[in-house]
N, C-alpha and C positions, 0 to 999 in steps of 0.2 A: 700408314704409308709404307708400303714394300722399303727395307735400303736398295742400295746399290748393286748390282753383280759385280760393280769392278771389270777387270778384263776376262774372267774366269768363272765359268760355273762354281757352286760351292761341291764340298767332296760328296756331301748326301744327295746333293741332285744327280750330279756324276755317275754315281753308284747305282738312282735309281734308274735314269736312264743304260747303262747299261744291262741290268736284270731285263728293261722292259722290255729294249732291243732284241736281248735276247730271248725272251717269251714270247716276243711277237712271231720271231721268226719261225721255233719250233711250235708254235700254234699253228701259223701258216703252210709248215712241211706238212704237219699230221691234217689236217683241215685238206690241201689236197691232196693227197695219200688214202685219205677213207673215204673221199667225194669222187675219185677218179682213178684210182690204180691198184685199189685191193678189192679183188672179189668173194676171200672168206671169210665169212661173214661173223665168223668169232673173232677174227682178228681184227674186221673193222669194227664191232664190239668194242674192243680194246682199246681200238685209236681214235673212237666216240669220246670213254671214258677218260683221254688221256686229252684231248681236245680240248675238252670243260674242263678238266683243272686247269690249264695251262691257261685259258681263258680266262678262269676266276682269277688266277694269279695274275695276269696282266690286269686287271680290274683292282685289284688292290694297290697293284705297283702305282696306275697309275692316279686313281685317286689320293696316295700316299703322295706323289708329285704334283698334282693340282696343289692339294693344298700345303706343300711346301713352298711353290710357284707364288704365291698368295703371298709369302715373307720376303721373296727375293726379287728382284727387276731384275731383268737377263743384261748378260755383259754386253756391253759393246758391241755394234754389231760390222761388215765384215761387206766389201764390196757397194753397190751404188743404192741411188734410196728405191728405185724399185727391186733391188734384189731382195733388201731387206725388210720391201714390205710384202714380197713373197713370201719370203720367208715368215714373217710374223703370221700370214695367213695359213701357210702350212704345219706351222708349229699348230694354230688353232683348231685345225681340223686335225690331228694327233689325237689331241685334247680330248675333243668332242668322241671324234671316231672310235680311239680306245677304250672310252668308258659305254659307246652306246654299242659295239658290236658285241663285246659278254651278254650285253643286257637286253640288245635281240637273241642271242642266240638262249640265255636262260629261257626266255620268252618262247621262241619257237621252242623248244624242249618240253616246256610246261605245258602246252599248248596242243602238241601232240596228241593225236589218237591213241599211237600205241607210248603205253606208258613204261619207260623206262626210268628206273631210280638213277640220279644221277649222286655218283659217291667221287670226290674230290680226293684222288692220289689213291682210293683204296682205299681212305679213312672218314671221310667225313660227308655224311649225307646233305644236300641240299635238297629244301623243300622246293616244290612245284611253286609260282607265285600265279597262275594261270590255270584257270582247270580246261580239261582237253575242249578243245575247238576247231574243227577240219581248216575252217576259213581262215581265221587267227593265224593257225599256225603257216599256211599257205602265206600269207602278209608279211608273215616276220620270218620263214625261210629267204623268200623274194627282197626282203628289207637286206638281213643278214649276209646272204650273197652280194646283192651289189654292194654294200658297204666293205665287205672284204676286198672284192676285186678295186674297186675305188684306195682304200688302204696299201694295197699291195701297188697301185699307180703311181698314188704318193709315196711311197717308200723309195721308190727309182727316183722321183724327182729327186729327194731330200738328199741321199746318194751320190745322186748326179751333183748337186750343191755341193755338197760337203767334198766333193772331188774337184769338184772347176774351183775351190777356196783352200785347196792343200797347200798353198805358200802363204798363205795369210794364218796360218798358225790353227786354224779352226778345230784341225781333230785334236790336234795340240791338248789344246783351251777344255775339250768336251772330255778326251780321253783318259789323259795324264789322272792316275790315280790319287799321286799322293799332294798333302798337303800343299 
């Protein structure tokens, strides 16, 4: 049985939600950046490769927080009970969303006709899990787009929360680094 969060995330949650925030976000600038506003094509090369790390990286972050989630019950929660049972459902589709969009996007990548090795930061090759398929990869392009733009929807919700709750201490409670 999970303890308690008490009023306060723990510092490792803290810490991971931070990194994740912060990988989501720079996943999300590069993702539209080489989808819609750069048209050379070495460069969008580059913001492919830097896309998919950035991607793996939030896949790790947040697998690394599921299962730290799994030890912890979230603190107290913050406004009325359907706020917070928005909130519990926004958390979950977080959850879900951040580990299936890496894992469409490996998927369309694997998937792919044209075969490009996918090398994490410049160093670390990831094998294909998919061997090429036009269709497949058409599915999990289409999966992976709406899944982002849905993400990117909720992220303004979660925002918008976390803003209408700035006197109830909330960034407070998530932000505050130290012990």
């Amino acid at each position: 049985m999970p303890k308690s969060g008490g009023l306060r995330w723990p510092l490792v949650l803290r810490r991971i939600h931070a990194a994740a925030a912060a990988g989501v976000i720079v996943t999300m600038v590069i993702g539209l950046a080489m989808t819609h506003m750069v048209a050379d094509i070495g460069l969008r090369f580059e913001l492919y490769q830097w896309h998919k790390s950035f991607g793996f990286a939030v896949l790790g972050l947040m697998l690394a927080r599921w299962a730290a989630r799994l030890t912890v019950m979230a603190p107290s929660g913050v406004g009325g009970r359907w706020q917070q049972r928005l909130a519990t459902v926004l958390h979950g589709f977080f959850y879900v969303a951040l580990i299936a969009l890496p894992v469409t996007g490996w998927c369309m990548v694997s998937a792919s006709p044209v075969r490009v090795p996918t090398v994490l930061f410049g160093v670390l090759p990831v094998p294909d899990i998919l061997g090429p398929d036009p269709a497949l990869y058409r599915w999990f392009k289409a999966l992976h787009g709406w899944l982002s733009w849905t993400v990117i929807l909720a992220l303004a919700l979660h925002v918008a929360g976390a803003w209408v709750h700035r006197t109830d201490d909330i960034l407070a409670r998530m932000w505050r680094l130290r012990a």
